[in-house]
C-alpha angles and dihedrals in degrees: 000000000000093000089048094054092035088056088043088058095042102054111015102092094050090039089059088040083069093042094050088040092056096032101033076194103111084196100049088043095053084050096059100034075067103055087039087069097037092055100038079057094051089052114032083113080077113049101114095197093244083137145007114292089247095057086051093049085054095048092052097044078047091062092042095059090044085051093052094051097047084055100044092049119043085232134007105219123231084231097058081045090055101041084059102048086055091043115048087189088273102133139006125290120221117166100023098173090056090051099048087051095050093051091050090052096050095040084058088066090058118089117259106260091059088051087055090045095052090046097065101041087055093051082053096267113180107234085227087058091040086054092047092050101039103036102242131105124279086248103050089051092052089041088055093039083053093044095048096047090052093045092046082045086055104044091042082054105048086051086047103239102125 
């Protein structure tokens, strides 16, 4: 019981920072701060060590939001996943259908294999699972995933969308 509440002392306030950061709801954030340990709990037996606990804590907190906001909404758009995966939350958004359009446009100029990439890590796609699917490293997948969101923040904001 000690580890539990140990990890629980550790992580949870960053874990509810991201929450907060992707909800900007306290409540709904404190809600799922709370399923995030009860299911990271459930299901310690399989962490497989690929990253740090904290990265799995965050990955888990990450699908329960998705979850929430599937049920919440009768359909999340590709289009809402993908503004976030640009975004990052790191600046206002002003015009989020054009965007999500734009982003769509440039991520069609990539090869197939970044697109699908990018896909899944949009849709919360764990790198370990990209580099199982697609045939490349962990790492390469989270380089090119790295490489192509730089490249979709500098063009968004040359054109100054962003």
């Amino acid at each position: 019981m000690k580890q539990i509440e140990k990890l629980y002392l550790d992580h949870s306030q960053d874990i509810y920072n991201y929450l907060l950061s992707i909800t900007h709801n306290p409540t709904l954030s404190e809600d799922l701060l709370s399923e995030t340990f009860v299911k990271a709990i459930y299901s310690i037996g399989s962490f497989k060590g690929n990253s740090s606990i904290k990265t799995w804590l965050f990955s888990i907190a990450r699908h329960l939001w998705l979850q929430s906001l599937r049920k919440d909404k009768p359909t999340v758009e590709y289009s809402d996943l993908l503004e976030l995966y640009v975004t990052d939350n790191m600046f206002d958004i002003f015009d989020s259908k054009q965007i999500s359009d734009r982003v769509c446009e440039l991520l069609k100029t990539k090869d197939e294999r970044i697109q699908k990439i990018i896909s899944m890590r949009v849709d919360g796609i764990s790198y370990y699972e990209i580099s199982e699917k697609i045939g490349i490293s962990e790492n390469s997948a989270r380089v090119i995933d790295f490489r192509t969101k730089k490249w979709l923040k500098f063009i968004l904001k040359k054109e100054e969308l962003i």
